[in-house]
BAVOLO-71753 format. One record per residue (C-alpha): x, y, z; residue in one letter. Coordinates in steps of 0.05 Angstrom, whole numbers. Example, Ala and Ser with C-alpha at 12.3 -4.5 7.8 and 13.67 -1.06 7.14 Angstrom:
REM BAVOLO-71753
+--------+--------+--------+---------+
:      x :      y :      z : residuo :
+--------+--------+--------+---------+
:    246 :    -90 :    156 :       a :
:    273 :    -21 :    143 :       s :
+--------+--------+--------+---------+
This chain:
REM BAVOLO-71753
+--------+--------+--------+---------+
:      x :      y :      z : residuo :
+--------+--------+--------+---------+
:   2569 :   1692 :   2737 :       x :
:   2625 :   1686 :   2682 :       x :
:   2654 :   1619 :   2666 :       x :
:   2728 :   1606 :   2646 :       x :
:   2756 :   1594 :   2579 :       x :
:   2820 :   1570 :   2553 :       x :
:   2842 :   1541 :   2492 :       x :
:   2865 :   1468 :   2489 :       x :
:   2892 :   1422 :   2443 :       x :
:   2831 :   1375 :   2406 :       x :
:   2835 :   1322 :   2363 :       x :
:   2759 :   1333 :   2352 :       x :
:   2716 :   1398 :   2357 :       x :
:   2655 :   1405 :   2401 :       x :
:   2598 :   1440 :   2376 :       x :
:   2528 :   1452 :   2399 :       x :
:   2473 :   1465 :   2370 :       x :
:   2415 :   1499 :   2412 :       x :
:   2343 :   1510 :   2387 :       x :
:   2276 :   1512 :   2409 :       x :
:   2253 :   1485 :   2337 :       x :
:   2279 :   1409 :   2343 :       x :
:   2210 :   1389 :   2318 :       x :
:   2168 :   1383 :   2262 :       x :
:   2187 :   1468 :   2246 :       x :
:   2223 :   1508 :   2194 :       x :
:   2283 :   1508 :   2228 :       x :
:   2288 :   1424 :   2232 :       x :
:   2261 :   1417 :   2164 :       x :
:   2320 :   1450 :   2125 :       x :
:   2384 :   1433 :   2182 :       x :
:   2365 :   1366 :   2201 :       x :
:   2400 :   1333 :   2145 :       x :
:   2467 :   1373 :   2170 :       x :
:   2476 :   1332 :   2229 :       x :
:   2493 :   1262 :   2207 :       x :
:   2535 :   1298 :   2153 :       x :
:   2594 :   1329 :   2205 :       x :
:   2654 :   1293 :   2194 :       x :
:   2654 :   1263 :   2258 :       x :
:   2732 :   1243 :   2241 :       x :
:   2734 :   1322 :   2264 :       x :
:   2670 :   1342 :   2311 :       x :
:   2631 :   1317 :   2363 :       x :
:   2561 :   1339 :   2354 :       x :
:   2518 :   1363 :   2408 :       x :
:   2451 :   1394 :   2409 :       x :
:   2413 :   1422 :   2458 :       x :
:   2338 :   1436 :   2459 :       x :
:   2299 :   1482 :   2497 :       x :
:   2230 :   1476 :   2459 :       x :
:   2174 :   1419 :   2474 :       x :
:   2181 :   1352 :   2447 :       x :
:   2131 :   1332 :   2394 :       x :
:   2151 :   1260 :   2394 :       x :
:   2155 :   1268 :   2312 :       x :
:   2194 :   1242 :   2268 :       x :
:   2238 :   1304 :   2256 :       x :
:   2255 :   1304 :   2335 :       x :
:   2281 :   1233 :   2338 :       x :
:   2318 :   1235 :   2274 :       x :
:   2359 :   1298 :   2305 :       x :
:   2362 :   1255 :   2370 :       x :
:   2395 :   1202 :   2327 :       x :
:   2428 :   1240 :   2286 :       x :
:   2479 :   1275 :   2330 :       x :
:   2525 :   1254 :   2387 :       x :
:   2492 :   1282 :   2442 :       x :
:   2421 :   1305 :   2457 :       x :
:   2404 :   1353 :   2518 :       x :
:   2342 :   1372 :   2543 :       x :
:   2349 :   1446 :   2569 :       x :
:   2277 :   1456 :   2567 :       x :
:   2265 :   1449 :   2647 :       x :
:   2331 :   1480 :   2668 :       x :
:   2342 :   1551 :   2683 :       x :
:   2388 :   1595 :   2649 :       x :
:   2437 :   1598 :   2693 :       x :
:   2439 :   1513 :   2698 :       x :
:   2428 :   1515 :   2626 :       x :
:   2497 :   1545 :   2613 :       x :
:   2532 :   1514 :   2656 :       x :
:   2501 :   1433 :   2625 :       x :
:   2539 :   1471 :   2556 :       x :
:   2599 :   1487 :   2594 :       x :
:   2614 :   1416 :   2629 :       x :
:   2600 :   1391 :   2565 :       x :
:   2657 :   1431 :   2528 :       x :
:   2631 :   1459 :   2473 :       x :
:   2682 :   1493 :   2438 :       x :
:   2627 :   1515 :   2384 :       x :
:   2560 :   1540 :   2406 :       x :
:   2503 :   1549 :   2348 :       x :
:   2452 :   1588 :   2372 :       x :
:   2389 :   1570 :   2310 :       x :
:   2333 :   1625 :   2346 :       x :
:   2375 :   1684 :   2353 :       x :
:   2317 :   1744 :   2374 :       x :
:   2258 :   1681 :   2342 :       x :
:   2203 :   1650 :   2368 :       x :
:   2223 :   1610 :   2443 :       x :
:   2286 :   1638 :   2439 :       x :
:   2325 :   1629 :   2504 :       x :
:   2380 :   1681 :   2488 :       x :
:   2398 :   1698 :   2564 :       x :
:   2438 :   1629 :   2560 :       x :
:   2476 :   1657 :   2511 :       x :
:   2489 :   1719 :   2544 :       x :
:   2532 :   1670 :   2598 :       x :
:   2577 :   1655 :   2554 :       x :
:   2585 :   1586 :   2567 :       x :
:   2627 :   1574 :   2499 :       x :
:   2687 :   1607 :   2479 :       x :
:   2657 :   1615 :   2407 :       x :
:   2587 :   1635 :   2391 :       x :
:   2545 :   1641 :   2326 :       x :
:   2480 :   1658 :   2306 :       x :
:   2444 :   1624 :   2253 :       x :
:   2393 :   1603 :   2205 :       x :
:   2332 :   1622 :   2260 :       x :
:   2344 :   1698 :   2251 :       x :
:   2363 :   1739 :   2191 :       x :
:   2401 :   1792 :   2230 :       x :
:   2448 :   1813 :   2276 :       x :
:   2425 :   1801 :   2346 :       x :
:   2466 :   1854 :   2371 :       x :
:   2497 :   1825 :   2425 :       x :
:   2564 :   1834 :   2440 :       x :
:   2563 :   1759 :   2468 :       x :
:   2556 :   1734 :   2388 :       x :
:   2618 :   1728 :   2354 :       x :
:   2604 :   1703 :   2285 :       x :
:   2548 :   1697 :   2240 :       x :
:   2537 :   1647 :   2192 :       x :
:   2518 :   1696 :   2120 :       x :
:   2534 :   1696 :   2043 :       x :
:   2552 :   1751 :   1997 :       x :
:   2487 :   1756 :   1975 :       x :
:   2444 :   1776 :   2039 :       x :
:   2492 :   1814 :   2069 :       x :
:   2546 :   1843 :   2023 :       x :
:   2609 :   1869 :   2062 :       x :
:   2593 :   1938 :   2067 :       x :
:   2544 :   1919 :   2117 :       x :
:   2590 :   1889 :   2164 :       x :
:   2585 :   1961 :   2203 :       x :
:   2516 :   1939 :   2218 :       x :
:   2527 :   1883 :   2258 :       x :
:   2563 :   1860 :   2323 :       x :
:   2577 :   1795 :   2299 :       x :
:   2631 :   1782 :   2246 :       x :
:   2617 :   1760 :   2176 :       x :
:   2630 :   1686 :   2157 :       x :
:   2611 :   1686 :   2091 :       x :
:   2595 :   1623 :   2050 :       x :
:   2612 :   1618 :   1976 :       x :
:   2530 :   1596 :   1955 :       x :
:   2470 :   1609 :   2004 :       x :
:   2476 :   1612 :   2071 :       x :
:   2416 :   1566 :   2082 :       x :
:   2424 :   1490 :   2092 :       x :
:   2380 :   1449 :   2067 :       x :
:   2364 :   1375 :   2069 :       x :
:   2373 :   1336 :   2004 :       x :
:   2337 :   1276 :   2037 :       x :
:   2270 :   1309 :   2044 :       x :
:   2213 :   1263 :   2023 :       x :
:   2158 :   1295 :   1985 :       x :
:   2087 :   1246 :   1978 :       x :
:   2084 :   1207 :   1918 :       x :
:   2010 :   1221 :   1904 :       x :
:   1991 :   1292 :   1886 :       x :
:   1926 :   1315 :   1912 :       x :
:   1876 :   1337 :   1852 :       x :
:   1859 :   1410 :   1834 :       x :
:   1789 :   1397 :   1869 :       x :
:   1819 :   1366 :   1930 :       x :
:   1856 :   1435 :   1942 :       x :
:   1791 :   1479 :   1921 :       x :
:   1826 :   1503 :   1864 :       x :
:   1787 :   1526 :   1793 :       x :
:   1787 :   1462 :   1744 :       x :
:   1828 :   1509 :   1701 :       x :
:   1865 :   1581 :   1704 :       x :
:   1934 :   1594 :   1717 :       x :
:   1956 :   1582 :   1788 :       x :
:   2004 :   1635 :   1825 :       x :
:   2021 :   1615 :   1887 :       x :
:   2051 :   1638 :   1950 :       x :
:   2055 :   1595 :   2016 :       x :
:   2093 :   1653 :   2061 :       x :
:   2058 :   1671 :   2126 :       x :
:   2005 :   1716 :   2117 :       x :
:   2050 :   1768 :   2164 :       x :
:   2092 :   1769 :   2106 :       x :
:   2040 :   1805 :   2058 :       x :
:   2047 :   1873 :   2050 :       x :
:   2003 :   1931 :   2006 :       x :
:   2073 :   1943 :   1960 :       x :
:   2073 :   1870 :   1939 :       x :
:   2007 :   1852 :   1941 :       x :
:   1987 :   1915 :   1902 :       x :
:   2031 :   1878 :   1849 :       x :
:   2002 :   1812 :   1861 :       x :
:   1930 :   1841 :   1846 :       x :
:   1962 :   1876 :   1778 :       x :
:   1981 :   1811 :   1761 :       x :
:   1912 :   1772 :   1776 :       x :
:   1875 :   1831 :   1734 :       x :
:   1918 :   1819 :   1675 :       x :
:   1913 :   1747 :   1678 :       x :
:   1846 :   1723 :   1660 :       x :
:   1817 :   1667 :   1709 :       x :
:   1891 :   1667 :   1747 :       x :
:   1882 :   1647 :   1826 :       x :
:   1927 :   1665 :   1882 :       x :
:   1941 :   1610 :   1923 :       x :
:   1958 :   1626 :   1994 :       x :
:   1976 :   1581 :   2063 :       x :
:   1916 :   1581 :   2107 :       x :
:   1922 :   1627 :   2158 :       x :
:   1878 :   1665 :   2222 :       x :
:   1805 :   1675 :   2191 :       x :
:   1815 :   1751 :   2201 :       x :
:   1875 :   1760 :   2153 :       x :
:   1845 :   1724 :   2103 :       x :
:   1778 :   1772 :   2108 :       x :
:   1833 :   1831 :   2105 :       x :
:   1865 :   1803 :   2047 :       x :
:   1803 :   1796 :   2009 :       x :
:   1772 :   1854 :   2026 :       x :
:   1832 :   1887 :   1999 :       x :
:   1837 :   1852 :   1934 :       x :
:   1759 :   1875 :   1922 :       x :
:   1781 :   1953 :   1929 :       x :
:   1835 :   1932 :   1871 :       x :
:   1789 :   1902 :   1829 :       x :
:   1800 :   1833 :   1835 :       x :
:   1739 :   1779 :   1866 :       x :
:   1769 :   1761 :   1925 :       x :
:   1750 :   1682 :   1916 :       x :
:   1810 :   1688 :   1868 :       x :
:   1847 :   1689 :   1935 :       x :
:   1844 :   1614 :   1951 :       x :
:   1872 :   1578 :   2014 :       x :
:   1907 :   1512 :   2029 :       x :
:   1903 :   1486 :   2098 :       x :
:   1972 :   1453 :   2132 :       x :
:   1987 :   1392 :   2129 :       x :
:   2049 :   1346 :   2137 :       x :
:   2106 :   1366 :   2104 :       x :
:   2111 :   1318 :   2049 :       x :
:   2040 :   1320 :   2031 :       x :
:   2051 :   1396 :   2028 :       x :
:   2108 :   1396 :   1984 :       x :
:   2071 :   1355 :   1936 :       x :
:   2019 :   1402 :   1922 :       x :
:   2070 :   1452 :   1900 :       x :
:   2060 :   1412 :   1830 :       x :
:   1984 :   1440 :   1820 :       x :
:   2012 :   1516 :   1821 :       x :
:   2048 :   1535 :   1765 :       x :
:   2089 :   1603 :   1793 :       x :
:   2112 :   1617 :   1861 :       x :
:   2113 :   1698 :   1878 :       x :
:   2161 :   1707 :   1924 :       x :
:   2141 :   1761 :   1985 :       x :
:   2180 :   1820 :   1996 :       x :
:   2211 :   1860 :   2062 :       x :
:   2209 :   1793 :   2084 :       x :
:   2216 :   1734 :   2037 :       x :
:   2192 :   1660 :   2041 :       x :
:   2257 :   1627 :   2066 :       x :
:   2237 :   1560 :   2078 :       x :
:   2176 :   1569 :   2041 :       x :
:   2222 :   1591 :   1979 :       x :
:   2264 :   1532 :   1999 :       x :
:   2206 :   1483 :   1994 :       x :
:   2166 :   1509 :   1927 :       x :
:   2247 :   1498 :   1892 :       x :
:   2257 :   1424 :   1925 :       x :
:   2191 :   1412 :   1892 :       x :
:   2203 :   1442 :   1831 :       x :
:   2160 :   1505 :   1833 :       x :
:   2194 :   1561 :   1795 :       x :
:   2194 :   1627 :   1829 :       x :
:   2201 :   1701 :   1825 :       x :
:   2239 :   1742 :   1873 :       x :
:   2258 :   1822 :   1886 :       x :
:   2313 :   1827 :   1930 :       x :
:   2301 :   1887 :   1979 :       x :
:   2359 :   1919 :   2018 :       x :
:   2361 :   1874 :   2082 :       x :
:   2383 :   1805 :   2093 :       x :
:   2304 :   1780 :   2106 :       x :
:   2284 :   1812 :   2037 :       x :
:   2343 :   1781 :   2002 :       x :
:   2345 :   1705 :   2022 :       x :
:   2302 :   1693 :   1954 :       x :
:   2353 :   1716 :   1912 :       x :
:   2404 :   1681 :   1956 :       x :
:   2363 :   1612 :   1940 :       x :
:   2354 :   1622 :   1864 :       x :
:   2425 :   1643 :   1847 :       x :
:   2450 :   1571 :   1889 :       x :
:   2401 :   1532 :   1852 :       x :
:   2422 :   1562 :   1787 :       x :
:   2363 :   1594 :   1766 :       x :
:   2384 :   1676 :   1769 :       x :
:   2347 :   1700 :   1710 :       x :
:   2287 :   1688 :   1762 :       x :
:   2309 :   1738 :   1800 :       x :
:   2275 :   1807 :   1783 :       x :
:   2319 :   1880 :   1793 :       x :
:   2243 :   1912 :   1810 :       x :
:   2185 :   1901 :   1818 :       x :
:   2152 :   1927 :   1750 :       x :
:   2201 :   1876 :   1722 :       x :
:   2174 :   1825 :   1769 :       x :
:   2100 :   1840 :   1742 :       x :
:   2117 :   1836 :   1667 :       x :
:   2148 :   1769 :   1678 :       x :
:   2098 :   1737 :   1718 :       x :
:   2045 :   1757 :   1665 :       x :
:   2089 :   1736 :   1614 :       x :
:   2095 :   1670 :   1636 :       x :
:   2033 :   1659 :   1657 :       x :
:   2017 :   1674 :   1573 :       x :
:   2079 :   1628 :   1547 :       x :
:   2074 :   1561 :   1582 :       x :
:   2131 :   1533 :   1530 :       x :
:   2172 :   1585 :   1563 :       x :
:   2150 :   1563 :   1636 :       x :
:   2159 :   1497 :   1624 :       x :
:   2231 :   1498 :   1611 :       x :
:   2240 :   1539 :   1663 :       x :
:   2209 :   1483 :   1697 :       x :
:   2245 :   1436 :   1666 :       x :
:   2310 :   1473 :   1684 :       x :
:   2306 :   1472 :   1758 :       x :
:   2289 :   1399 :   1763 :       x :
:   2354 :   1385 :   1735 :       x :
:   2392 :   1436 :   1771 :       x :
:   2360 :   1422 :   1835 :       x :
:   2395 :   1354 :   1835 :       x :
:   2466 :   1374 :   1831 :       x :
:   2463 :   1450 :   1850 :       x :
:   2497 :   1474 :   1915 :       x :
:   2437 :   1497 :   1950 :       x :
:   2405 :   1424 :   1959 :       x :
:   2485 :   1395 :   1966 :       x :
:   2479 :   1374 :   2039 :       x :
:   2553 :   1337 :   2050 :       x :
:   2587 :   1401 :   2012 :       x :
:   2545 :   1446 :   2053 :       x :
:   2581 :   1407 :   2117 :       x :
:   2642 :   1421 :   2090 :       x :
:   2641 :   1480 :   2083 :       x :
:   2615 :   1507 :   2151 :       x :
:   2664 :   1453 :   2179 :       x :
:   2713 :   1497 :   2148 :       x :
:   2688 :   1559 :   2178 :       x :
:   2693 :   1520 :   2244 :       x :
:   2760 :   1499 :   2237 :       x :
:   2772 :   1579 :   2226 :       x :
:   2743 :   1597 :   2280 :       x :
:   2775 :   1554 :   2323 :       x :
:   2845 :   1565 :   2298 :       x :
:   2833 :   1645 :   2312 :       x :
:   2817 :   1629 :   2384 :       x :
:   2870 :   1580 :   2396 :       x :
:   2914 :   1634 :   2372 :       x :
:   2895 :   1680 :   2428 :       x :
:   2867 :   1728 :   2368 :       x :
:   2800 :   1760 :   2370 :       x :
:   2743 :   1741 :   2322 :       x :
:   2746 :   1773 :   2253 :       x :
:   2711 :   1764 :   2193 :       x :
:   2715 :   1699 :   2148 :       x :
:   2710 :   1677 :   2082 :       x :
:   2701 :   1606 :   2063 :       x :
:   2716 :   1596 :   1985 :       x :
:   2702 :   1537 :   1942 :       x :
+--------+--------+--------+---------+
């Protein structure tokens, strides 16, 4: 089935959002502050989930927080595409892309003359039915546009939202509640354990040896990973109960513990996104080595918004000297600590409402292309 589309004449733009991550996920965590930012002056906000309901608080502030809420979740594709269609989206923001309970086959219906894939997956879906991509200059420079079937819209900071109203707990837990050493440096990293790879973590074990009674603190993950990971770290020399774990808990209770570790290493092939995103809205300096895809370059996307680039390394030998460097001048840490809590409160990556504007602008773009009766094309939004 194929459904019509024609430009009209708007005094306000509808655009949908569709996820299966309105919950207490990733996804919700760093894009839920976006909603109650559109300009509604301008758009009409829909968004349409096809995930469970949790019942948390993330999920009912989203409900609130836009125009519209859908549940797609029972419906099938077909019936799913045609709820966006009656509803006239003019802008349809697809946040799983090829990710977790994607349900792209609603895309592939086309049931808005505009579609975009973002924030859920760093990469072109390769589908001719996505027009745009929401990027920066950063993750994927312009000589990559060859790569991908969607067109560029490139943002002038990171091409990550996040939420500037995040809360993070008041009371930090104590070095004992989180099974760390009374003492010893603290490196952390809070990536999924899929993430960790023997390039990196080769490094990371480099790093441990030359830093006497230094930990690694990782995210809790399956039991078997963490054997692996240990088992490995013993063939490089290093005790593996310097590999310590934290177990999950609620968001804000999690960010607070990012004060007990003293240096986030950032992953690889694949870097923390959100993760990276949560260790800089709590203050946690970290160290990133951009790879040569837009997964392994979202760290240095993060730390060049929030105006901390010198923390971004151009290898990974450089990335091992400065670690152990910093882990033997705390002065030198601390002001780098010192640094980001400052610029985190006025830099563009935590800037919510400018962050609205600006993909308002790419909107409006958009739009203004199609009303035209001319095909998408790259954009470039600029200050």
């Amino acid at each position: 089935m194929g459904f019509e589309h024609r430009p009209v004449e708007r005094t306000k733009l509808r655009i949908g959002y569709l996820s299966a991550d309105f919950n207490n996920h990733a996804t919700t965590h760093l894009i839920q502050g976006l909603f109650s930012r559109h300009d509604r002056a301008g758009f009409e906000v829909f968004a349409y989930s096809i995930g469970k309901n949790d019942h948390s608080a993330y999920r009912q502030r989203v409900e609130t927080d836009v125009d519209t809420f859908r549940e797609l979740r029972p419906l099938s594709p077909v019936e799913a595409a045609r709820r966006i269609y009656q509803d006239g989206i003019d802008i349809l923001i697809d946040l799983n892309g090829h990710a977790g309970l994607n349900r792209i086959e609603i895309l592939a219906l086309k049931p808005a003359p505009i579609q975009v894939t973002y924030l859920g997956h760093p990469g072109t879906l390769g589908a001719t039915f996505i027009d745009y991509i929401i990027t920066d200059a950063i993750v994927t420079p312009s000589a990559e546009q060859a790569y991908y079937d969607e067109h560029f819209v490139t943002l002038p900071d990171s091409y990550q939202v996040n939420d500037c109203d995040r809360p993070i707990a008041t009371e930090t837990p104590t070095r004992a509640d989180c099974k760390l050493p009374p003492t010893g440096f603290v490196f952390c990293c809070f990536c999924g354990h899929q993430k960790i790879e023997p390039l990196m973590f080769e490094v990371w074990m480099r790093i441990l040896k030359r830093v006497p009674d230094s930990v690694l603190w990782l995210l809790d993950g399956p039991a078997e990973t963490l054997t692996n990971l240990r088992r490995e770290a013993t063939q490089r020399g290093v005790a593996g109960e310097r590999l310590i774990t934290a177990p999950r808990l609620e968001p804000d209770e999690h960010l607070a513990r990012h004060r007990l570790a003293d240096l986030f290493l950032d992953t690889y092939f694949y870097n923390g996104h959100t993760t990276l995103s949560d260790a800089l809205w709590a203050g946690l300096p970290a160290l990133t080595c951009p790879g040569q895809s837009f997964p392994s370059r979202v760290g240095a996307s993060l730390l060049n918004a929030v105006g901390m680039p010198e923390l971004i390394m151009p290898d990974l030998m450089t990335l091992e000297e400065t670690a152990v460097r910093l882990a033997e001048n705390p002065a030198e840490l601390r002001a780098l600590r010192d640094k980001l809590n400052q610029q985190k409160l006025t830099a563009a990556l935590f800037d919510t409402p400018r962050f609205a504007r600006l993909l308002e602008q790419a909107y409006r773009q958009m739009w203004t292309l199609y009303q035209s009766g001319q095909a998408p094309r790259a954009i470039t939004i600029a200050e």
